[in-house]
C-alpha positions in Angstrom: 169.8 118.0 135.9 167.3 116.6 138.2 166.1 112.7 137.5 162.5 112.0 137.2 162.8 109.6 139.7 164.2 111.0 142.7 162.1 114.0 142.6 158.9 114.8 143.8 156.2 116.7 141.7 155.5 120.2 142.5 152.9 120.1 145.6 151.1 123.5 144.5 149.7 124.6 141.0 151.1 126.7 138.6 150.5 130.2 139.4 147.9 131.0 136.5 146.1 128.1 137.6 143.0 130.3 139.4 142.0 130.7 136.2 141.9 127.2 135.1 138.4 125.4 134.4 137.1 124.0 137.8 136.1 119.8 137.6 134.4 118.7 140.8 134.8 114.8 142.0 132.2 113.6 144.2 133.4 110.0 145.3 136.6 108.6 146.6 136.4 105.3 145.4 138.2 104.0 142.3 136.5 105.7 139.8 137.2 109.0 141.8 140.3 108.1 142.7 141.5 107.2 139.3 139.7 110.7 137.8 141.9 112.5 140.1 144.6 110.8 138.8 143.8 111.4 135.3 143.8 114.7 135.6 147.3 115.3 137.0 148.7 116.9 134.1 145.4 119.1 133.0 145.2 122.2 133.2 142.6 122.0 135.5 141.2 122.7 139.3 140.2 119.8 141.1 138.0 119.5 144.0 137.3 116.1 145.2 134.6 115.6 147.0 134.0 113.0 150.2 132.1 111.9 153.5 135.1 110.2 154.5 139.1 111.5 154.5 140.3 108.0 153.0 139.6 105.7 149.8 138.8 102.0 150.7 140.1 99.2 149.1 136.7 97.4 148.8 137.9 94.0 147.6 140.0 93.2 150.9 137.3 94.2 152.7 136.2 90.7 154.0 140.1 90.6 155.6 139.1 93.2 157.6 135.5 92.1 158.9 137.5 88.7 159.4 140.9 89.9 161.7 143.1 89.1 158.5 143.9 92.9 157.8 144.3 96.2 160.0 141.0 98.4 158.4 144.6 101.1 158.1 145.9 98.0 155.4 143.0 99.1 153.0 142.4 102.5 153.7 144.8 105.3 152.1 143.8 109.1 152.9 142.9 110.9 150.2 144.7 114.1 150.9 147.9 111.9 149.6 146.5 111.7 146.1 148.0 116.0 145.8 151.6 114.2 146.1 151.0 113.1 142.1 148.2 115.4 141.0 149.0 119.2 142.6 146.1 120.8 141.4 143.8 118.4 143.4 142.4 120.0 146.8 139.9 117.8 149.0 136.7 119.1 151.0 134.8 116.1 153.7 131.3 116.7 153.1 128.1 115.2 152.0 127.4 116.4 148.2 122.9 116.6 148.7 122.1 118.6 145.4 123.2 118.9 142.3 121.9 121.6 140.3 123.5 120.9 136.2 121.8 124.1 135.5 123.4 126.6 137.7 126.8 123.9 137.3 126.8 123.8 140.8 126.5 121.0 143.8 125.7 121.4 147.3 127.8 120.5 149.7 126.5 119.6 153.8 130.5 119.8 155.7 128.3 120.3 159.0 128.7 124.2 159.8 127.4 127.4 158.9 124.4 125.4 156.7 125.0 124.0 153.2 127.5 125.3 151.0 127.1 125.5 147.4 130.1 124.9 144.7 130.4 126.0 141.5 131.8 123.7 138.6 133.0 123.7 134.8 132.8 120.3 134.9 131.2 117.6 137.3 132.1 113.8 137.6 129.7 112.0 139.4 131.3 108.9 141.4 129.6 108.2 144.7 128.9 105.2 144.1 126.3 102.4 145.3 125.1 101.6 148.3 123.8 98.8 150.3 120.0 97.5 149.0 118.1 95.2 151.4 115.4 94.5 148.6 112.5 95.3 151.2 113.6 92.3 153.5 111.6 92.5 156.8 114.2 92.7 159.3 117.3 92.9 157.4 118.1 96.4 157.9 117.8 96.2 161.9 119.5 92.5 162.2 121.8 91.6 159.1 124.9 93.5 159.1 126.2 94.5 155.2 129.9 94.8 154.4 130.7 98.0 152.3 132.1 100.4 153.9 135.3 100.5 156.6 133.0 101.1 159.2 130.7 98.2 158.6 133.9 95.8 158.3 134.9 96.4 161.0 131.4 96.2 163.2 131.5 92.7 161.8 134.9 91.9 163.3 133.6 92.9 166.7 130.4 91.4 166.4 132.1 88.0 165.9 134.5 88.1 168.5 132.1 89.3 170.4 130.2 86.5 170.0 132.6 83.9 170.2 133.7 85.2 173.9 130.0 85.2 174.7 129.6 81.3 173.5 132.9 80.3 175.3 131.5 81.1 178.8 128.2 79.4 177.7 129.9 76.3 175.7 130.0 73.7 178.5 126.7 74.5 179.6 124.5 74.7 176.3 126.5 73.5 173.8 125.3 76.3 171.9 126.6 76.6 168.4 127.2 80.0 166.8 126.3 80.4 163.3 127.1 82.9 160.8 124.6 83.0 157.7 125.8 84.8 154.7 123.4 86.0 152.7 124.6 86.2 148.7 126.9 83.8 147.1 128.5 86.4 145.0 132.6 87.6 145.1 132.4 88.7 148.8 129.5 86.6 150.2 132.3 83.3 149.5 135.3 85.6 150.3 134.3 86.1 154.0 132.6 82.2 154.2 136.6 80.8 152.8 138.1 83.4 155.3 135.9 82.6 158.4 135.9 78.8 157.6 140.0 79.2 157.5 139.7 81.1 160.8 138.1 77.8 162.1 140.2 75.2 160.7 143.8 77.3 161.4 142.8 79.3 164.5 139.9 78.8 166.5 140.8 75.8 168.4 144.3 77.5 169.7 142.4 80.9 170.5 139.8 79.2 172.3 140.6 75.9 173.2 137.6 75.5 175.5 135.2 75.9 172.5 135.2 72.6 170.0 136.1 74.0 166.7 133.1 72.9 165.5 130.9 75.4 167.7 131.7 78.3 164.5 129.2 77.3 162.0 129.2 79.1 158.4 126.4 79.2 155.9 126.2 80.5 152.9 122.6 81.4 151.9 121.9 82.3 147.6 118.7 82.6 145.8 120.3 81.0 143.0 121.3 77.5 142.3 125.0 78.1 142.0 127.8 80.7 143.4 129.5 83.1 141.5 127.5 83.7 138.2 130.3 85.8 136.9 132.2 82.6 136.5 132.1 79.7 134.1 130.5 76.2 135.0 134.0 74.6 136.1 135.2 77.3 138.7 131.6 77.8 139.9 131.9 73.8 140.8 135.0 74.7 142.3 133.9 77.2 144.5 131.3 75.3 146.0 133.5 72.3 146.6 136.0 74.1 148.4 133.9 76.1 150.5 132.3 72.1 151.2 135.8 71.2 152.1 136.0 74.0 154.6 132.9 72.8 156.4 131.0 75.5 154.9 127.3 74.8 154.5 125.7 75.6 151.2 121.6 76.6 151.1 121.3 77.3 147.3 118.0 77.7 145.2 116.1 79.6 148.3 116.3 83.3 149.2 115.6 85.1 152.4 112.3 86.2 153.3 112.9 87.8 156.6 115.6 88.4 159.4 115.8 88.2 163.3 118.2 88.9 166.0 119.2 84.8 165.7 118.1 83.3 162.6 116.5 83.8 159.1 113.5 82.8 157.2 113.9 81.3 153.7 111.3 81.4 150.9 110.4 78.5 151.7 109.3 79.0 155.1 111.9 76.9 156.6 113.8 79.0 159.7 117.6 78.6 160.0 119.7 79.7 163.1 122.3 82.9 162.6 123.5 84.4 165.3 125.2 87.0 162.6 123.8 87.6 159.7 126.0 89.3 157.0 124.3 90.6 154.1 126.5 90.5 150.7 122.9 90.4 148.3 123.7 93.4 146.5 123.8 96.7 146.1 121.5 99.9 144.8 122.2 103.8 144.1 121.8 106.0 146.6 117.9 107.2 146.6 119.4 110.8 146.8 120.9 111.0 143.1 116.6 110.6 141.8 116.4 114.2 143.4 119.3 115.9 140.8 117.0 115.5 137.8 119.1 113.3 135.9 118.3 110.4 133.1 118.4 107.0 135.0 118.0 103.2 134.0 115.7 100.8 135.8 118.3 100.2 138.0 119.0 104.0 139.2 122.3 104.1 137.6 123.2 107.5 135.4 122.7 106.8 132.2 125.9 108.0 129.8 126.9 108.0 126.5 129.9 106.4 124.4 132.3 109.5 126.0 130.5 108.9 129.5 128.7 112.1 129.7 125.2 112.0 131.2 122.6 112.0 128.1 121.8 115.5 127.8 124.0 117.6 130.1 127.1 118.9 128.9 130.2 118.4 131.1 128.6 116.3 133.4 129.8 112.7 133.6 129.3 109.4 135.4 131.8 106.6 136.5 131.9 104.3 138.2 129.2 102.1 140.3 126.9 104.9 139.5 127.2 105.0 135.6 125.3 102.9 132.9 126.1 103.0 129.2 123.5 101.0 126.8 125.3 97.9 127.9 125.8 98.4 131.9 129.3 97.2 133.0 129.5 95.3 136.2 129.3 97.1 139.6 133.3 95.7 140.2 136.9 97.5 141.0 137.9 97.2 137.5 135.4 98.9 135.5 135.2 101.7 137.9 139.0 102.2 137.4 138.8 102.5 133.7 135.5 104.6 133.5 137.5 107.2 136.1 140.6 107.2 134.0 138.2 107.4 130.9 136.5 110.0 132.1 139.3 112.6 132.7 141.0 111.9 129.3 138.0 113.2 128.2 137.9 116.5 130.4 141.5 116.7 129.4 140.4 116.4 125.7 137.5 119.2 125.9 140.2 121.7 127.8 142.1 121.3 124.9 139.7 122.1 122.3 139.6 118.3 121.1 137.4 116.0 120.2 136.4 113.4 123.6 137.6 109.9 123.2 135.1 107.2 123.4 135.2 104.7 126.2 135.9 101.0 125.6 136.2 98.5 128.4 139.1 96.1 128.1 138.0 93.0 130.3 141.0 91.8 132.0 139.4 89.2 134.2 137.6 88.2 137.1 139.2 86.9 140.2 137.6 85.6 143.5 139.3 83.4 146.4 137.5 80.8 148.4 140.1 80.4 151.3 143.9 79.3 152.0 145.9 78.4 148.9 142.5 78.5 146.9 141.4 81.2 144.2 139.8 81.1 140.7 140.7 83.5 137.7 139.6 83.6 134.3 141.5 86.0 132.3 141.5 86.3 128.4 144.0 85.0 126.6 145.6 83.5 129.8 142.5 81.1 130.9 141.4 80.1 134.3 143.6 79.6 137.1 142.6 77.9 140.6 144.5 76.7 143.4 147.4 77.7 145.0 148.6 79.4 141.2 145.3 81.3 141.4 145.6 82.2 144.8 149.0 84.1 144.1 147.6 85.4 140.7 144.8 86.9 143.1 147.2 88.0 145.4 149.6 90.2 143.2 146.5 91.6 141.3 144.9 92.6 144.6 148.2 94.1 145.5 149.3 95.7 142.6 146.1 97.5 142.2 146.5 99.5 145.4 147.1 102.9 145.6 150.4 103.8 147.8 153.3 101.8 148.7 152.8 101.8 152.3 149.2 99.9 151.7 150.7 97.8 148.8 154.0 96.7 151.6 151.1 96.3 154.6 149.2 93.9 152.8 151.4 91.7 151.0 153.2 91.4 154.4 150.4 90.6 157.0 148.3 88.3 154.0 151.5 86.3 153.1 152.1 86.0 157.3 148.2 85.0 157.5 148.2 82.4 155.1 151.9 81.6 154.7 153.5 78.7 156.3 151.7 75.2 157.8 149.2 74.2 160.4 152.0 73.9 162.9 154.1 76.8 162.2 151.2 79.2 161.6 150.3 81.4 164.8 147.3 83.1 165.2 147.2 86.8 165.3 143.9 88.1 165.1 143.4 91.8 164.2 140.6 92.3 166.8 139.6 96.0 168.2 136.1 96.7 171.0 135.2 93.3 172.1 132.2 94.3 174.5 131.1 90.5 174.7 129.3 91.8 177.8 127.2 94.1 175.8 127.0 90.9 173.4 125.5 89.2 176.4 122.7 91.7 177.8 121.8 92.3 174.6 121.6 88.3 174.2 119.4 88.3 177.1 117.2 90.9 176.3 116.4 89.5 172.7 115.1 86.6 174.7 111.6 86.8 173.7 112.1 87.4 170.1 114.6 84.7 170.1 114.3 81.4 168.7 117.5 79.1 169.7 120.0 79.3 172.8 119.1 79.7 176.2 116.0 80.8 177.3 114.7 81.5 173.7 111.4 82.5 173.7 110.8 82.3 177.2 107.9 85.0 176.9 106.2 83.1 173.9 107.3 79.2 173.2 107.5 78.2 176.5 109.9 77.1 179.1 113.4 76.4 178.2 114.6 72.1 177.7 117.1 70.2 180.5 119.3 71.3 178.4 119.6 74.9 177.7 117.9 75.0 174.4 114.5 76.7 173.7 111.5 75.2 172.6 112.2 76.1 169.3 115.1 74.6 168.8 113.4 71.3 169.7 110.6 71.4 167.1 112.7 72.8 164.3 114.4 70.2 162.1 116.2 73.1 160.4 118.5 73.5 163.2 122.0 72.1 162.9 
C-alpha cells in the first residue's frame, strides 16, 4: 500500500486519453496557472499556451526591479505544473487568432509559419498589458513594471545610474531622481522598497554619494494612494512613504515624459532621471481582432459560469475577463476565476450542469517599506505595521506555486528586511550594470535634456559655474 504522500502522480495520461476532449490555455499567469490546476483530475487534454516558459509571480515584482529578489525567486517554469496535472503538455508561442468558429487558435512558435490548433474547449487568460493612455513620450522614456523582463531592466537602469552619479557627485552635486508614476499597490511598493534601499543601504554601497543624492517621487492623478483601501490606511500609506523621505505630488497627472524629467497637468516640469510607470494597465489590442463581445474597457465580457456571451465552450479568466460587475485586475480574483473556470469544463465533460462563479473577497494587502504593510480582510479587520507586514508576508508566500520559490523567498525577504540597521548587510541582487552605456547615452540626450551637466547645451544655453543647466536655474520645480 502506497501513501498518498510519498508518491508522485503519474507523469503521463491514461492511455485512452487521445480521445479525451481537448481544452486550450492561453496565459500563464494565475488564472492559467490555476486552470491547469483545476483540471488535474478531468478527463481532459490540456495545452497550455505561452510566450514565455515560466509563470511570474507579479506581486513581488517590485523586489526584483529593486535588488530585493533573484527574478529566478518569482519565476517558476511552467513545464513543472505536469508534476500535479499529467495530462497538461506546454507549447511557447504567441496565440494571434482565434477563430471560435472553426474552435481553433493560431499559434506564431517562430518556424515553418503559423500553426493552427484545434480545441473542444478554449480558456482565454493572457492577460493585460501595459497602457500608456496616449502619454507623449511615455512609451520611449518611462520604463513599466509587468513583466520579468521589464523588472529587471529597472534594476539595471538604477544601478546604472547610481554608478554614473557617483563619479559625477563631487563635481555637480547632481541628484538622481526616480518619479513613479501611479500611486496604486506597486507604484508605493517600489517607492517603500527604493526609499528602504536609501535609508538601510545606499550610504554603505556608496559611501562617496550622500544618501540623500537618491530622490523618490511618487506622482498620482488622484488626491490620495491606494483607492482600494479605506480612509485610515490610505493616511497611513502616505505618512510612511513621508517618513521614508518619499515625496508625494498628488492631485496632478502626467502630461508628457522626457529622457530626465516629466511634465504635470499643470505645466509644472519635475526632474526624473527614471521614470517608472505603474498607471495602469489595458488588454492587449490583439484580442479586438477574434470577434468577441468586449466592455468599454476591452475586457471579454462573460456570463455567471464565465463563458464569453454567446460562444459555447469558450471562457475568460482572469485580467482579461469582465462579468456585469468587473472584478479587480489583482492576483486573487484571477486565481478564483481560473479555478472557476475548470470546475466548469470539468462539470460540462461530465454531462453536468456548470457551477456559477462567486467571488469570495479575502482581502487586500499592500506594503509601504520595512516592518510596514496594510491589510483589510473581512471578518479579521485591518492590520498595519510590523503585524501587517508579516500578515503580507505569509500571504505573499503561501500563494506561490512550488516549494523551491515559496523557501527562496521567505529566506532572502526575511534576510532583506530582517535584523537592525547595524547588523543588516547589504546584498544587492544586481546583474548588467553598463553605467558606461548610462553615460554616453547621458551625453548624448544633452540637448533634449533639462537638468545635470550640460543640459541643453544645444537649446537653453551654456551650462552654470556649477554644473547645472540653465534649466535647472529657472525652474523652481527642481529639488
Amino acid at each position: 500500500m502506497s501513501l498518498p504522500f510519498l508518491t508522485r502522480r503519474p507523469t503521463v495520461p491514461a492511455k485512452d486519453g487521445a480521445s479525451w476532449p481537448h481544452v486550450v490555455i492561453v496565459g500563464g499567469g494565475f488564472a492559467g496557472a490555476n486552470a491547469v490546476l483545476g483540471l488535474r483530475d478531468a478527463r481532459v487534454r490540456v495545452t497550455l499556451i505561452d510566450r514565455n516558459v515560466y509563470k511570474t509571480f507579479q506581486p513581488l515584482l517590485y523586489q526584483v526591479a529593486t535588488a530585493g529578489l533573484n527574478p529566478g525567486d518569482v519565476t517558476m517554469f511552467l513545464r513543472g505544473l505536469s508534476l500535479k496535472v499529467p495530462n497538461m503538455r506546454y507549447r511557447q508561442g504567441e496565440v494571434v487568432g482565434v477563430d471560435p468558429e472553426r474552435k481553433v487558435v493560431t499559434l506564431n512558435e517562430g518556424q515553418r509559419g503559423d500553426q493552427e490548433l484545434s480545441y473542444d474547449y478554449l480558456v482565454l487568460a493572457n492577460g493585460a498589458t501595459t497602457t500608456y493612455f496616449g502619454t507623449p513620450g511615455a512609451e520611449e522614456h518611462a520604463m513599466p513594471m509587468y513583466t520579468r523582463a521589464q523588472a529587471l531592466a529597472i534594476r539595471d537602469r538604477i544601478f546604472s545610474e547610481l554608478e554614473r552619479s557617483s563619479r559625477e557627485a563631487g563635481v555637480t552635486h547632481d541628484k538622481l531622481h526616480v518619479c513613479i508614476v501611479g500611486g496604486g499597490p506597486t507604484g508605493v511598493e517600489i517607492a517603500g522598497a527604493l526609499a528602504d534601499f536609501r535609508m538601510q543601504e545606499l550610504d554603505i554601497l556608496y559611501p562617496e554619494m550622500d544618501p540623500g543624492t537618491l530622490q523618490v517621487t511618487v506622482l498620482q492623478r488622484g488626491d490620495e494612494l491606494l483607492k482600494e483601501f479605506s480612509d485610515k490606511y490610505r493616511q497611513y500609506a502616505a505618512d510612511e512613504l513621508r517618513d521614508r523621505g518619499v515625496t508625494l505630488r498628488l492631485g496632478h497627472g502626467v502630461k508628457e515624459v522626457g529622457y530626465d524629467h516629466v511634465v504635470l497637468d499643470d505645466d509644472s516640469i519635475l526632474e526624473s532621471d527614471i521614470t517608472i510607470w505603474a498607471a495602469g494597465v489595458a488588454i492587449p489590442e490583439a484580442v479586438s481582432e477574434w470577434g468577441l463581445p468586449q466592455d468599454k474597457r476591452g475586457r471579454l465580457a462573460v456570463d455567471d459560469t464565465l463563458q464569453v456571451k454567446g460562444f459555447p465552450g469558450v471562457y475568460a479568466a482572469g485580467d482579461i475577463a469582465s462579468q456585469d460587475e468587473p472584478l479587480p485586475q489583482l492576483a486573487q480574483p484571477a486565481i478564483q476565476t481560473g479555478a472557476a473556470v475548470a470546475k466548469s469544463i470539468a462539470a460540462d465533460v461530465k454531462g453536468k450542469p456548470r457551477p456559477e462563479f462567486a467571488y469570495t473577497n479575502l482581502g487586500t494587502m499592500a506594503t509601504i517599506g520595512r516592518h510596514a504593510a496594510i491589510a483589510e480582510i473581512p471578518f479579521v479587520g485591518g492590520l498595519s505595521g510590523s503585524v501587517g507586514w508579516a500578515a503580507w508576508l505569509g500571504v505573499h508566500i503561501t500563494k506561490m506555486l512550488g516549494h523551491r520559490n515559496q523557501r527562496a523567498v521567505a529566506m532572502n525577504l526575511v534576510s532583506l528586511y530582517g535584523g537592525t540597521r547595524g547588523t543588516h548587510q547589504p546584498n544587492p541582487v544586481v546583474g548588467e550594470v553598463d553605467s558606461l552605456r548610462a553615460a554616453r547615452l547621458f551625453e548624448e540626450q544633452a540637448p533634449h535634456r533639462r537638468f545635470g551637466l550640460n543640459a541643453g547645451a544645444a537649446v537653453h544655453g551654456p551650462t552654470s559655474e556649477d554644473g547645472t543647466g540653465a534649466a535647472d536655474v529657472a525652474d523652481p520645480s527642481k529639488d
